[in-house]
C-alpha positions, -999 to +999 in steps of 0.1 A: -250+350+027-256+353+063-223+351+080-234+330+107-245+308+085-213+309+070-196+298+099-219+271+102-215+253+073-173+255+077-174+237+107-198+213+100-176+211+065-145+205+086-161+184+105-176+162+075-141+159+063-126+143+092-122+111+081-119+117+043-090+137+052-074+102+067-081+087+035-060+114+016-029+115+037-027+075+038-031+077+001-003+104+003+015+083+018+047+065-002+043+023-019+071+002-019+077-018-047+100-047-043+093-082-061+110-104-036+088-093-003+053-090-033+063-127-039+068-137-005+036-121+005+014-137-021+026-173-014+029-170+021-015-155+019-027-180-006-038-205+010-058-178+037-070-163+001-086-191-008-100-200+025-113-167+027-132-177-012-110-156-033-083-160-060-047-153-052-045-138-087-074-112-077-060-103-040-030-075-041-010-069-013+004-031-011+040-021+011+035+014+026+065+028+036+053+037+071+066+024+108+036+024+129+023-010+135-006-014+109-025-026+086-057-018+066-080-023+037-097+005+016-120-014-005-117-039-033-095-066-029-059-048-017-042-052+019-022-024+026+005-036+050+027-007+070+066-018+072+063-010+105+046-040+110+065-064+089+099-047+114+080-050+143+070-090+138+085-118+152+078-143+123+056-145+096+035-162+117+022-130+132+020-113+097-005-141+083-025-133+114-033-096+104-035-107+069-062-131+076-077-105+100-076-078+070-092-103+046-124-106+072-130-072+065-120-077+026-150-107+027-171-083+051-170-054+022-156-035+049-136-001+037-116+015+063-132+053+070-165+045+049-196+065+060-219+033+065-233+026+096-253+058+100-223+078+099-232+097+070-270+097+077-263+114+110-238+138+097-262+155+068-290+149+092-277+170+116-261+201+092-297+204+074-312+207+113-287+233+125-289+252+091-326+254+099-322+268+129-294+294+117-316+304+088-347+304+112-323+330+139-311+313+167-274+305+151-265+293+191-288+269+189-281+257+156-243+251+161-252+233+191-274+204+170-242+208+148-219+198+171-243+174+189-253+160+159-213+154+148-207+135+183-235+109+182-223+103+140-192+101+152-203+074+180-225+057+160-198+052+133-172+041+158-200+012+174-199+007+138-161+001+130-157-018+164-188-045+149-171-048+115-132-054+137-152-080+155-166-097+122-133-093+106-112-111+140-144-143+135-137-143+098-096-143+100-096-170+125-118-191+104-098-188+077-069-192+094-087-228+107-097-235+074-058-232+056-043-252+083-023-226+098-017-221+135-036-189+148-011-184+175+009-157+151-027-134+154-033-140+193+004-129+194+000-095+173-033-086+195-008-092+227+015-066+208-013-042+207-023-048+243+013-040+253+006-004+234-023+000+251-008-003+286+018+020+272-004+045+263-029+039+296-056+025+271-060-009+297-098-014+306-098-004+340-087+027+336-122+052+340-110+080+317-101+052+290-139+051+273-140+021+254-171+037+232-148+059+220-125+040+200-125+022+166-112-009+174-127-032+204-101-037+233-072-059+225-078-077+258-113-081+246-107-091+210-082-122+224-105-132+250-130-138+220-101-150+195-082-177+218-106-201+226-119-203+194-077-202+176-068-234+201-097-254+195-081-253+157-064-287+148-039-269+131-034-251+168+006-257+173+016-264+141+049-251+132+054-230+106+074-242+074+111-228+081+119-224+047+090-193+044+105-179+085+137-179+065+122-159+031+104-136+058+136-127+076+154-119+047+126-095+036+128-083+074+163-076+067+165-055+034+133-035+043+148-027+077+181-014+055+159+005+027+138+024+053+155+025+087+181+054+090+215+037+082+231+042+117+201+024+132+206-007+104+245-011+112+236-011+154+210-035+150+237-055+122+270-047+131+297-059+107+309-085+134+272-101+121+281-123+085+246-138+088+226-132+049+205-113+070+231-087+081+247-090+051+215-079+032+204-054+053+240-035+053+235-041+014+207-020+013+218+003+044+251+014+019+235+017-007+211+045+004+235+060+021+256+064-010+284+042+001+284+023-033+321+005-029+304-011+010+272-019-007+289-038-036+312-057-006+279-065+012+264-078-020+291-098-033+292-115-003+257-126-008+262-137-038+292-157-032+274-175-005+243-182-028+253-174-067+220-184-080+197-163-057+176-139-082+173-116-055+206-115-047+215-111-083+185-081-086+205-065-061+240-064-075+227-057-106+206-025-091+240-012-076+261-015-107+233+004-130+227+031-104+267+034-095+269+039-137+278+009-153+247-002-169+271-030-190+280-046-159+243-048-144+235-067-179+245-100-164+234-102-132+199-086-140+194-110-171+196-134-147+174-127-123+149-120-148+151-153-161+157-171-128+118-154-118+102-162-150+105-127-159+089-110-124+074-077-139+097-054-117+131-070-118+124-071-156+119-039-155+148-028-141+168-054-164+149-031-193+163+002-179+199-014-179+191-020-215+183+015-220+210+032-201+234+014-219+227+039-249+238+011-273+211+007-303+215-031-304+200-033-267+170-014-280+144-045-295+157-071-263+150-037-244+111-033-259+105-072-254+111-076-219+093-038-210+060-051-229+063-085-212+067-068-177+040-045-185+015-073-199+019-086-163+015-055-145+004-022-163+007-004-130+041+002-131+051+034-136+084+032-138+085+004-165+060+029-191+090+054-191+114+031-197+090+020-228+087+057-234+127+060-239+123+025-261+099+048-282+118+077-281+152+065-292+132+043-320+119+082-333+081+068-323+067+100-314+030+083-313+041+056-289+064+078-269+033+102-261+012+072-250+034+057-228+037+087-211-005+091-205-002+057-193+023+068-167+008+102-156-025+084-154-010+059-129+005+088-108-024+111-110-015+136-130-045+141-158-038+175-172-003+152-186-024+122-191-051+145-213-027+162-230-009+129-241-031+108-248-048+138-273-013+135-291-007+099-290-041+098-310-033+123-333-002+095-346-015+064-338-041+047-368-075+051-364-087+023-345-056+001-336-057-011-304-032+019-293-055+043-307-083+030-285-061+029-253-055+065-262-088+074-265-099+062-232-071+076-210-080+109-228-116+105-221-109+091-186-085+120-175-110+144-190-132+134-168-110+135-136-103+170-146-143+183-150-146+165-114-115+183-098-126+217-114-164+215-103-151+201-067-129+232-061-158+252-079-180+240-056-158+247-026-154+283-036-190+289-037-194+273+000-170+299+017-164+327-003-177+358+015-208+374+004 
């Protein structure tokens, strides 16, 4: 292969990849699970769901442990929501702004990073034109249309992205009028982002800020358009129900403890503070810090102030099964399972407790609540090995092999996921409805293994020397 040619393709490769690499290192990026702030979410959205003509039951809303301010969707019907923005918000208020903002582009079809628009046109346009000219001798000229070509994809994708955050801003404020709720919580947010833009010298009049060049329209320009629109609203003004401010500042509280460094948790809630908020986040601040006796304090006092709080129970019964007394968590966690009508992942952690306790008599109550959790939500991880231990302390080799497929499928891993659901197959009866689930996470992960294998074939071919 001519090695100017080579060179070509790599950087017009490299430059393809861009934006898929993005996608990769958000996807790398690490989910939170935590059933109180899921719950909180999903009631505090609904009625914007169904404003926006969707079903609560069909619209997931996904933590990622991350503290920039953001938010995003990446197709389908999930809202990925950055902690950094639930710390960073004054109220929920602001939070239902974005989300309604994020379902525009949900109802729009809109996937963050997609190639529409003439993006991907433009790009394979351009590589077969500068390949010509390589192959034709002129390899100057040909990485010029390369690169040229790569700057006007790249323009015409970001015109692209600023139309669809324009649609998206129309949409959310319409639902936003159409579920009664006041829009000043999204006018709010787009004032935070302004704020970063003066920060970072992106303000309008500045001549070496091109606003071409960016994704997103100007936050000056985007409430302009938003707030005329937001206080014609009749629900313009309305206050927001206290008693979800309240669930959202509790939520505040513990994430700020689970992902904040601990010294910046106990400046920000000093012990002088004996509000539930302070009280929670120190919980959860201890805790990871591996101060189990001050974490127990913190969350005894909770409970004492409100002994019937699920949440609060969840949590002291988190500390006593991961400081080693799985007994003790019994209790509280049976509790809280009950008191949420069996919420998937607090009955899931009530099932580990079951486990842990290595008592055989814990082992059927132990199945039961795993399988209900996992009829709710199958994409848990974590809840498919605790089944797995069920199976394996039961001497249920069969089961034990196809919990763990379901688990390596769910956390990408389809060599495991092959391997185990081959075996799970080999024990299970012909046809039962295990036997089929087997059979098409085998078949699945075999797939996603030919893919990976011809991908990095393909790769190989592209750039190896010649």
């Amino acid at each position: 292969m001519n090695r100017n040619l080579l060179h070509a393709v790599a950087v017009a490769f490299a430059a393809l990849c861009l934006f898929g690499m993005s996608i990769r290192s958000a996807s790398a990026q690490i989910m939170l699970r935590d059933a109180e702030t899921e719950m909180m979410l999903n009631e505090a959205a609904a009625p914007i769901v169904r404003a926006a003509g969707l079903r609560p039951s069909d619209v997931r809303f996904v933590l990622i442990q991350d503290n920039s301010i953001n938010a995003f969707v990446a197709g389908g019907q999930a809202v990925y929501i950055h902690t950094g923005l639930l710390d960073k918000a004054d109220n929920i208020n602001e939070v239902l702004g974005v989300i309604a903002h994020e379902l525009g582009h949900v109802v729009g079809g809109h996937a963050v990073l997609q190639r529409d628009g003439g993006y991907g046109t433009v790009s394979l346009l351009s590589l077969a034109l500068g390949l010509a000219a390589v192959a034709a001798g002129a390899p100057d000229a040909g990485m010029g249309i390369l690169m040229a070509g790569q700057r006007a994809a790249i323009g015409r994708y970001l015109a692209f992205s600023r139309s669809q955050e324009s649609s998206a801003d129309a949409a959310g404020a319409r639902f936003l009028t159409t579920a009664g709720i006041n829009g000043q919580g999204m006018l709010e947010f787009f004032k935070k982002l302004q704020n970063m833009e003066f920060s970072y010298g992106y303000y309008s009049n500045n001549p070496e800020v091109d606003p071409f060049a960016r994704s997103h329209p100007m936050s000056g320009e985007r409430l302009r358009t938003l707030t005329d629109d937001l206080q014609k609203s009749p629900a313009w003004g309305k206050p927001t129900d206290p008693q979800l401010d309240i669930r959202f500042k509790r939520v505040q509280a513990k994430l700020r403890g689970y992902v904040n460094e601990p010294k910046t948790t106990l400046q920000r809630y000093p012990t002088t503070d004996t509000s539930i908020y302070a009280h929670y986040a120190r919980a959860y601040a201890y805790h990871r810090s591996g101060y189990p006796d001050q974490a127990r304090a913190e969350t005894m006092a909770l409970v004492a102030a409100q002994p019937e709080d699920p949440f609060f129970l969840e949590l002291e019964g988190q500390i006593l099964l991961e400081s080693g007394d799985p007994a003790g968590a019994l209790v509280p966690l049976r509790k809280a399972t009950e008191k949420t009508g069996f919420q998937p992942l607090i009955a899931s952690t009530f099932g580990h407790a079951l486990v842990a306790t290595d008592n055989s008599a814990n082992l059927a109550e132990a199945e039961r609540v795993l399988r209900q959790a996992l009829a709710r939500d199958r994409e848990n991880p974590y809840a498919w090995f605790q089944l797995g231990m069920v199976f394996e302390r039961k001497g249920d080799e069969p089961r034990v092999a196809l919990a763990t497929a379901e688990r390596a499928s769910l956390t990408g891993d389809p060599g495991v996921a092959f391997m185990s659901a081959r075996r799970a197959m080999g024990g299970l009866p012909t046809g039962s409805p295990d036997w089929v689930r087997a059979q098409d996470i085998m078949m699945v992960s075999q797939t996603a293994m030919e893919e990976a294998k011809n991908g990095k074939r393909r790769l190989t071919m592209s750039t190896a020397p010649q």
